[in-house]
BAFI-3210 file (N, C-alpha, C; in Angstrom, 3 decimals, decimal comma, padded with zeros to 6 digits):
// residues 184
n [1|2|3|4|5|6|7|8|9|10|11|12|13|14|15|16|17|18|19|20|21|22|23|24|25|26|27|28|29|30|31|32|33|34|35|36|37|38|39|40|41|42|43|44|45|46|47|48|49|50|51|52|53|54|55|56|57|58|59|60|61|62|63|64|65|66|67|68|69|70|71|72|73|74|75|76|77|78|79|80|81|82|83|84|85|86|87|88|89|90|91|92|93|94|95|96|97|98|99|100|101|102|103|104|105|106|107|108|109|110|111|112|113|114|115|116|117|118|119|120|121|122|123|124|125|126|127|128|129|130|131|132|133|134|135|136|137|138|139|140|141|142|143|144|145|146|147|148|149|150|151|152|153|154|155|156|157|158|159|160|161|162|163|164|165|166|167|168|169|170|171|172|173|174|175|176|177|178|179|180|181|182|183|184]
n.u [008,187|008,727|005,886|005,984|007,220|006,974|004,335|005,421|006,873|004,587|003,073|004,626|005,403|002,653|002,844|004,615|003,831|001,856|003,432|003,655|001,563|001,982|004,517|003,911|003,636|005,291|008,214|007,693|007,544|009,930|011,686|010,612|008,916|005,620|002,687|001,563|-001,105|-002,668|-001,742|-001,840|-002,208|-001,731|-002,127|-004,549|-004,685|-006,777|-007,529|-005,355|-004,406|-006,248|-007,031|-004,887|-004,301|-005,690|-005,026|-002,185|-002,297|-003,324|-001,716|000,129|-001,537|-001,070|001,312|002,065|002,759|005,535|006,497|005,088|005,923|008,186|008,145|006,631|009,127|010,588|009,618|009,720|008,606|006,851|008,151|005,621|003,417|001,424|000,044|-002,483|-003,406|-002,211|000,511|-000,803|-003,922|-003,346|-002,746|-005,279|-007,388|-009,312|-007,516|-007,464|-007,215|-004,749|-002,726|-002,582|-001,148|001,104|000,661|002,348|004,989|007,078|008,683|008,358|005,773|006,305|006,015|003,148|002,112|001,140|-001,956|-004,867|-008,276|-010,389|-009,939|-008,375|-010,796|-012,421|-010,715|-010,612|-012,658|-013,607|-014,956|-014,460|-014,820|-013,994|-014,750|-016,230|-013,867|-011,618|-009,759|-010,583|-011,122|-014,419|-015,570|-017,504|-017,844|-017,240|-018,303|-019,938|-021,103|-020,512|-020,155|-016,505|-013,947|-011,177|-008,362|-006,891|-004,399|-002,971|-004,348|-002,498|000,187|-000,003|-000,709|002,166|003,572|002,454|003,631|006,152|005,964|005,505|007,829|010,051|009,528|009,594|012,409|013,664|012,366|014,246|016,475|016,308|016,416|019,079|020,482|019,765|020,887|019,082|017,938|016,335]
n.v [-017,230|-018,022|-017,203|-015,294|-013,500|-014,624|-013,798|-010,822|-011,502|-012,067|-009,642|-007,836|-008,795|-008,511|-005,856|-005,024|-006,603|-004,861|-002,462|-000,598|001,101|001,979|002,864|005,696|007,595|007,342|008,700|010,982|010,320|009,409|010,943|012,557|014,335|015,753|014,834|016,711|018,855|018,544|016,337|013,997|010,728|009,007|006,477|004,225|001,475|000,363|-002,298|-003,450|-002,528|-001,814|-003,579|-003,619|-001,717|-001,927|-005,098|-004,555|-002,699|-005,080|-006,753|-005,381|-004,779|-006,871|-007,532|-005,444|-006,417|-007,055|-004,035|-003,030|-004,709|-003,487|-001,418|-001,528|-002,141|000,206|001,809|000,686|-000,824|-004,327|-006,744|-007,474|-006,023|-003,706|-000,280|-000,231|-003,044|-006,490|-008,333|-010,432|-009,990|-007,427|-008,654|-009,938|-007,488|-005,333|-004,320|-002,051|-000,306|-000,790|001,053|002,646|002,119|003,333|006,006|007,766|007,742|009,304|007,840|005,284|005,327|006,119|004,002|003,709|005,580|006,105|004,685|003,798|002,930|003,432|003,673|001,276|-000,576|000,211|-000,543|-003,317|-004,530|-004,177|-001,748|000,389|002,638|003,997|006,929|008,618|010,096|008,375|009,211|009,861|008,478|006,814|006,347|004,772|005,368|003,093|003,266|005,555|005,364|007,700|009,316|009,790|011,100|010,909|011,171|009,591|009,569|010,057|008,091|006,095|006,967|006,619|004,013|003,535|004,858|003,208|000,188|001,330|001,679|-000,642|-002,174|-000,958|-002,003|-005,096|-005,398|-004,275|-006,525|-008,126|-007,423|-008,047|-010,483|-011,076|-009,900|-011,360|-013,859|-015,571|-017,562|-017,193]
n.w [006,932|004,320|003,247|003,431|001,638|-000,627|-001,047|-001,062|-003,591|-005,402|-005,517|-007,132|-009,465|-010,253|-010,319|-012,332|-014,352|-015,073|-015,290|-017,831|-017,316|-014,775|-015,261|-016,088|-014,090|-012,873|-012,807|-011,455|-008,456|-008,011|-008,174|-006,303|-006,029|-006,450|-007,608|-010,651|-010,685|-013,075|-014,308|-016,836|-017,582|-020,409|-021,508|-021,211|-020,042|-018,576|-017,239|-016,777|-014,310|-012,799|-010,398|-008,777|-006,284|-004,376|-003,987|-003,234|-000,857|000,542|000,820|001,920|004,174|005,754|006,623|008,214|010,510|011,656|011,152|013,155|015,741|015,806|016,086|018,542|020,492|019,849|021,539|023,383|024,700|025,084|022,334|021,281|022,186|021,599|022,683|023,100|022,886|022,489|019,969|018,596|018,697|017,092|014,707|013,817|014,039|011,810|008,827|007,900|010,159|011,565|010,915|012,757|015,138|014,631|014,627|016,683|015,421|013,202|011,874|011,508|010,563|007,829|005,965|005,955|004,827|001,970|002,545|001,914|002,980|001,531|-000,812|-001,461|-000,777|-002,867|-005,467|-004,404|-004,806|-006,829|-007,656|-009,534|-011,762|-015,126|-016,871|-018,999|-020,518|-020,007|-018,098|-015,880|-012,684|-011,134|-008,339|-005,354|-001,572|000,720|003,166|003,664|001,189|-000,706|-003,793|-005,290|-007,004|-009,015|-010,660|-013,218|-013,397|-011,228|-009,196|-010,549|-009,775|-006,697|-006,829|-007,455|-005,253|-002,936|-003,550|-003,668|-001,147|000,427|-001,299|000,235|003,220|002,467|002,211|004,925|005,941|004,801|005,227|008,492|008,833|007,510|009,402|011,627|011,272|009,804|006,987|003,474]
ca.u [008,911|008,627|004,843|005,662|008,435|006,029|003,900|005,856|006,946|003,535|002,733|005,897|004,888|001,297|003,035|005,344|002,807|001,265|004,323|003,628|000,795|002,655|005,568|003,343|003,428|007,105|009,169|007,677|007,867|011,404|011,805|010,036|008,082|004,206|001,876|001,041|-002,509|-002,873|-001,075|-002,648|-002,251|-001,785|-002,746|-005,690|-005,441|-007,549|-007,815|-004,299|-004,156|-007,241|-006,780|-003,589|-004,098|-006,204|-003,988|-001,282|-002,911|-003,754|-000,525|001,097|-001,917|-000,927|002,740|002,413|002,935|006,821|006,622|004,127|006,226|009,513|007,551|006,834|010,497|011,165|008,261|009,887|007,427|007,607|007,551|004,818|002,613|001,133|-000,549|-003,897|-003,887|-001,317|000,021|-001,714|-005,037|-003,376|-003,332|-006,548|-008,241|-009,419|-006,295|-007,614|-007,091|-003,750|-001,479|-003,087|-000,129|002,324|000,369|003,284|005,750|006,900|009,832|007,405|004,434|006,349|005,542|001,919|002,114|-000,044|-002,786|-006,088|-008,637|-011,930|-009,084|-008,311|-012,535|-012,961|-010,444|-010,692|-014,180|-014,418|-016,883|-014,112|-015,510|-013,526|-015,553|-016,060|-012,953|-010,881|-009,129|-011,105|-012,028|-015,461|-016,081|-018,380|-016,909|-018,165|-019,205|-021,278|-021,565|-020,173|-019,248|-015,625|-013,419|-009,296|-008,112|-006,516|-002,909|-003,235|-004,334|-001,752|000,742|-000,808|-000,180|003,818|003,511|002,221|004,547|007,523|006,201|005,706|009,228|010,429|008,927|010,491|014,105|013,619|012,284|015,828|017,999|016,211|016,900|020,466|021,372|019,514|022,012|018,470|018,391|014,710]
ca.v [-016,264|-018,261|-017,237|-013,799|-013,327|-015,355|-012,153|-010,065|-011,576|-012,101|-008,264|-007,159|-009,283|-007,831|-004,454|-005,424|-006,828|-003,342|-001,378|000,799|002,324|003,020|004,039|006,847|008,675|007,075|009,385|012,173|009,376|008,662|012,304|013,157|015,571|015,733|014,833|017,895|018,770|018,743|015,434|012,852|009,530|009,054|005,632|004,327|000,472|000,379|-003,384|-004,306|-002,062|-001,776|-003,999|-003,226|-000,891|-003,825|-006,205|-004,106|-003,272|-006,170|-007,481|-004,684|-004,864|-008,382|-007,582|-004,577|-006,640|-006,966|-002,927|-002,696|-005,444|-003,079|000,052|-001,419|-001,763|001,269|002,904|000,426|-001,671|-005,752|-006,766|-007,817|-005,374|-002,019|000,324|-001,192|-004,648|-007,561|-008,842|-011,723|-009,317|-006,959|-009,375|-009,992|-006,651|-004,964|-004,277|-000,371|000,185|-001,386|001,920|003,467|002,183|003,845|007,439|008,511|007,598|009,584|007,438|003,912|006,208|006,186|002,322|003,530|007,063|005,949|003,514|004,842|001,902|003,780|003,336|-000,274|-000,903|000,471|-001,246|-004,646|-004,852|-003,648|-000,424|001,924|003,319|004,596|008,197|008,488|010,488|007,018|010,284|009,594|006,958|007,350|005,404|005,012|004,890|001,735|003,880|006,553|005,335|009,137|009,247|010,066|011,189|010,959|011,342|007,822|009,544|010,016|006,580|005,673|007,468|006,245|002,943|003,238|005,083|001,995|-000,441|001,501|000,744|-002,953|-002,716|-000,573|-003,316|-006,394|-004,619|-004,032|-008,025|-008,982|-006,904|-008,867|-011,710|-011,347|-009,843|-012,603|-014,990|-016,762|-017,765|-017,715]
ca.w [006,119|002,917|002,444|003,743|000,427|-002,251|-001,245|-001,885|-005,312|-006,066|-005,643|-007,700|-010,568|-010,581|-010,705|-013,344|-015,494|-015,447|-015,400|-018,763|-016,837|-013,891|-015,516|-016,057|-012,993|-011,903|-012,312|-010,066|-007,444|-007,995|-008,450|-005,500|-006,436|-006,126|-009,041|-011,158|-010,545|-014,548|-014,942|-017,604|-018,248|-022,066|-022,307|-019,656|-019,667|-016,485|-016,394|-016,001|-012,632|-011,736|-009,106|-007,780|-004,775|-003,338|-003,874|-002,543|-000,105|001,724|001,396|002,797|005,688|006,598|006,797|009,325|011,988|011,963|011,704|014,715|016,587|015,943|016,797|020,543|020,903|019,808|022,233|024,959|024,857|024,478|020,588|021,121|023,501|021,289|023,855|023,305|022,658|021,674|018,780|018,160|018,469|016,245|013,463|013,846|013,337|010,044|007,841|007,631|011,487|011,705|010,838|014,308|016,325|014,159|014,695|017,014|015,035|011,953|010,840|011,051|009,283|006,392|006,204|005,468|004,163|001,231|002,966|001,794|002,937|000,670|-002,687|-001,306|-000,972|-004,564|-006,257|-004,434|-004,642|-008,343|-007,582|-009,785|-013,251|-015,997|-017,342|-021,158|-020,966|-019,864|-017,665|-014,426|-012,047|-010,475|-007,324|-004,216|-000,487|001,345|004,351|003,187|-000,612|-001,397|-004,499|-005,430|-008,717|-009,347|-012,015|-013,248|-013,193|-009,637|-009,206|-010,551|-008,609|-005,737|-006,944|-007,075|-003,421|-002,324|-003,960|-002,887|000,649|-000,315|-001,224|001,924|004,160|001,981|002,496|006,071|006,192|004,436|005,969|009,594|008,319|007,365|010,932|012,608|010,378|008,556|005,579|002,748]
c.u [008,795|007,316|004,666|006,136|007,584|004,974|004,530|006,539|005,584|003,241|003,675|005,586|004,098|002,056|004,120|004,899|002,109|002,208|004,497|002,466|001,287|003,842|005,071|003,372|005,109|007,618|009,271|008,069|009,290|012,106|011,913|009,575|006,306|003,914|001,342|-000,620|-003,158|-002,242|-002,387|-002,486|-002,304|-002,730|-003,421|-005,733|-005,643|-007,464|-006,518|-003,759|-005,111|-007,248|-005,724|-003,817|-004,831|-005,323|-002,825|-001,296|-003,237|-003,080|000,293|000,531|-001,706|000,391|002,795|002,798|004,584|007,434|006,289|005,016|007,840|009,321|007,123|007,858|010,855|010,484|008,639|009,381|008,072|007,638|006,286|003,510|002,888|000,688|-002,040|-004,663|-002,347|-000,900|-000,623|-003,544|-004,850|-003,567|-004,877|-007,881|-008,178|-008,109|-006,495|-007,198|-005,444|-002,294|-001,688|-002,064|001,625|002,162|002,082|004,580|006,477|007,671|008,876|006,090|004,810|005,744|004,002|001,227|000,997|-000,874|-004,028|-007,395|-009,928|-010,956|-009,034|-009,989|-012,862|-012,419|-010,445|-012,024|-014,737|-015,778|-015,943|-014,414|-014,893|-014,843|-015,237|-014,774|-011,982|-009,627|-009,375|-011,639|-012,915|-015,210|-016,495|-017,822|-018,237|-019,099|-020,382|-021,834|-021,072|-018,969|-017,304|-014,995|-011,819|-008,986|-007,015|-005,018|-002,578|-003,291|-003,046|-000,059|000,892|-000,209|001,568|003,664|003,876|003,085|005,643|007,859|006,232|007,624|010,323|010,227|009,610|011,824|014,215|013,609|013,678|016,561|017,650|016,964|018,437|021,396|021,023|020,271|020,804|018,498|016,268|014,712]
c.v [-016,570|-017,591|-015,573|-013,273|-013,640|-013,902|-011,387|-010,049|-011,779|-010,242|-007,627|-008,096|-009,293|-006,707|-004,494|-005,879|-005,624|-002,295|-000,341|001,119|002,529|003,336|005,651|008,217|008,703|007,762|010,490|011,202|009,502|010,097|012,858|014,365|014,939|015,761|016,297|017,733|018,529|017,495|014,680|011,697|009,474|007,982|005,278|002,571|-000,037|-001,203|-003,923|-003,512|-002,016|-002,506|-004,138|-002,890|-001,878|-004,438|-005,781|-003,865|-003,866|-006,832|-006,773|-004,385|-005,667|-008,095|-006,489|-005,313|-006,813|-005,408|-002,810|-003,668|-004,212|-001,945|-000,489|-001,512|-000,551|002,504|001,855|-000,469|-003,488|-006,045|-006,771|-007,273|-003,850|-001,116|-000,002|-002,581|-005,407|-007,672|-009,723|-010,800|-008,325|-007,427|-010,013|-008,457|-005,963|-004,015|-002,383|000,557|-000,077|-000,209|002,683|003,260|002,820|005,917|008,410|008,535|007,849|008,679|005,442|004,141|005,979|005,077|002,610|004,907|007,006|004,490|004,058|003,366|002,014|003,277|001,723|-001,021|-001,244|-000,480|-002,866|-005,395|-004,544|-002,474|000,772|001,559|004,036|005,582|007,811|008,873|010,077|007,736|009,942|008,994|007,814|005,999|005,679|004,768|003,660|002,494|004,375|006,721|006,880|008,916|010,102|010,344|011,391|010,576|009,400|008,391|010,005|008,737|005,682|005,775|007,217|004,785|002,576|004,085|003,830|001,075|-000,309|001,120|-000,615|-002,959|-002,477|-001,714|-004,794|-006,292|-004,732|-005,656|-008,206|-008,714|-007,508|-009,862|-012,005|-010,490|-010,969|-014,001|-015,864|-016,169|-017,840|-019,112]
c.w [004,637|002,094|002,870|002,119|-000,356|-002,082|-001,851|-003,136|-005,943|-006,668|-006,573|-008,905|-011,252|-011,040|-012,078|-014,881|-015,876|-015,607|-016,315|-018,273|-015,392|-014,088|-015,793|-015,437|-012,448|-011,764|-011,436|-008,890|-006,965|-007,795|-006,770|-004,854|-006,845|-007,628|-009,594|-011,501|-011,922|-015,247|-015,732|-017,824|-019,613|-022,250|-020,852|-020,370|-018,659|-016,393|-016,358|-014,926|-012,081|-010,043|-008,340|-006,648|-004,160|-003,161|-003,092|-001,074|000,684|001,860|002,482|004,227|006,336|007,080|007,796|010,654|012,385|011,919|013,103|015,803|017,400|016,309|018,540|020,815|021,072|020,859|023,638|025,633|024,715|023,263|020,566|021,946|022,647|023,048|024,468|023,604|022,217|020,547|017,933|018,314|017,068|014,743|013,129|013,556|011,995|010,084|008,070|009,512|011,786|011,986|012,257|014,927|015,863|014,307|015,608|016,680|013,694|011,090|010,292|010,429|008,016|005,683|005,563|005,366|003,019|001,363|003,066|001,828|001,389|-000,994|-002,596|-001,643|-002,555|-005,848|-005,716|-004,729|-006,322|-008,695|-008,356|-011,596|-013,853|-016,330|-018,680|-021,356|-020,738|-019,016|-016,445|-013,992|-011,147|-009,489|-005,820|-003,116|-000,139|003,048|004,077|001,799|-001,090|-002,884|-005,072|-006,878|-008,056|-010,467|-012,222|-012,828|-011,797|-009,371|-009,792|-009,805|-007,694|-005,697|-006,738|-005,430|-002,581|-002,761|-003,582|-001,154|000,723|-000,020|-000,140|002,822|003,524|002,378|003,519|006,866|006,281|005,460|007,980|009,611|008,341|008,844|011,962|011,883|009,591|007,445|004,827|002,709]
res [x|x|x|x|x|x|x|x|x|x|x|x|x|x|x|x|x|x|x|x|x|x|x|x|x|x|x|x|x|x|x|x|x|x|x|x|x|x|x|x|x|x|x|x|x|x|x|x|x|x|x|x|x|x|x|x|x|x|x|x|x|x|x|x|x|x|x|x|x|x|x|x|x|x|x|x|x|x|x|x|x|x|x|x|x|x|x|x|x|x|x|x|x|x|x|x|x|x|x|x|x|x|x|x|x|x|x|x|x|x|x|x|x|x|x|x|x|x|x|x|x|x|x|x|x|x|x|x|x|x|x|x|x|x|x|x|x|x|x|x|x|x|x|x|x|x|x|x|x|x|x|x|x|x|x|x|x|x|x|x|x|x|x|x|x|x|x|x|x|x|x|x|x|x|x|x|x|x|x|x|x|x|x|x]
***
């Protein structure tokens, strides 16, 4: 549990360090209300987020497994027994397959409502490209190399999505925690 938590302060300290470019988009978020197809970004410093949604990301793919454990309960199941496979298998396959055992489940979907693996690829891997007009990220999928465009204030958007699930999933940790009486 200790190196589950240092995650998630690690990730919240990345986003924090970048927080005047995703205050950007925040308040539709918070709002909750959808990005305006016409939104802009004012200011574009791409390299202190760029690598966020990675990073996010792959924390928040490692940590599905105390969703997926609480989704076979809730499906009846043992914690530990999806419909396919185990959990000790589930932690083991790629991070991008992982939300599959939540498909029938809208209220444990939310958990990974914004889990886009081709955005994770781009930005962990460093394949996304600011345009001259420092407006739109270009980048290639890892499957079919097809290239892609979003606008950065999207991307950024995107970015608090994801974070809020980060933080959904930390909350959900605690509040385990403090009914099972442990302690961090």
């Amino acid at each position: 549990k200790t190196d589950r938590f240092q995650g998630y302060s690690d990730i919240l300290a990345e986003y924090f360090r970048g927080y005047t470019e995703f205050n950007q988009t925040l308040v539709y978020l918070r709002s909750n209300l959808p990005l305006p197809p016409d939104a802009v970004a004012t200011s574009s410093a791409f390299e202190t987020s760029k690598m966020f949604y990675g990073n996010a990301f792959e924390l928040l793919g490692s940590h599905l497994d105390v969703p997926a454990a609480i989704n076979n309960i809730v499906a009846g199941r043992p914690y530990d027994q999806m419909k396919a496979m185990d959990l000790k298998q589930f932690r083991s396959i790629n991070k991008a397959n992982r939300t599959n055992c939540f498909s029938g489940n809208a209220a444990m979907s939310s958990f990974v409502a914004e889990y886009d693996s081709a955005v994770r690829n781009a930005s962990h891997h460093r394949w996304f490209k600011l345009d001259d007009s420092r407006q739109h990220i270009l980048y290639r999928s890892g499957g079919t190399g097809a290239l892609h465009k979003m606008s950065y204030a999207e991307y950024l958007y995107r970015c608090n999505k994801l974070v809020f699930q980060v933080m959904l999933l930390a909350c959900c940790e605690l509040l385990l925690l403090q009914f099972s009486r442990k302690s961090l």
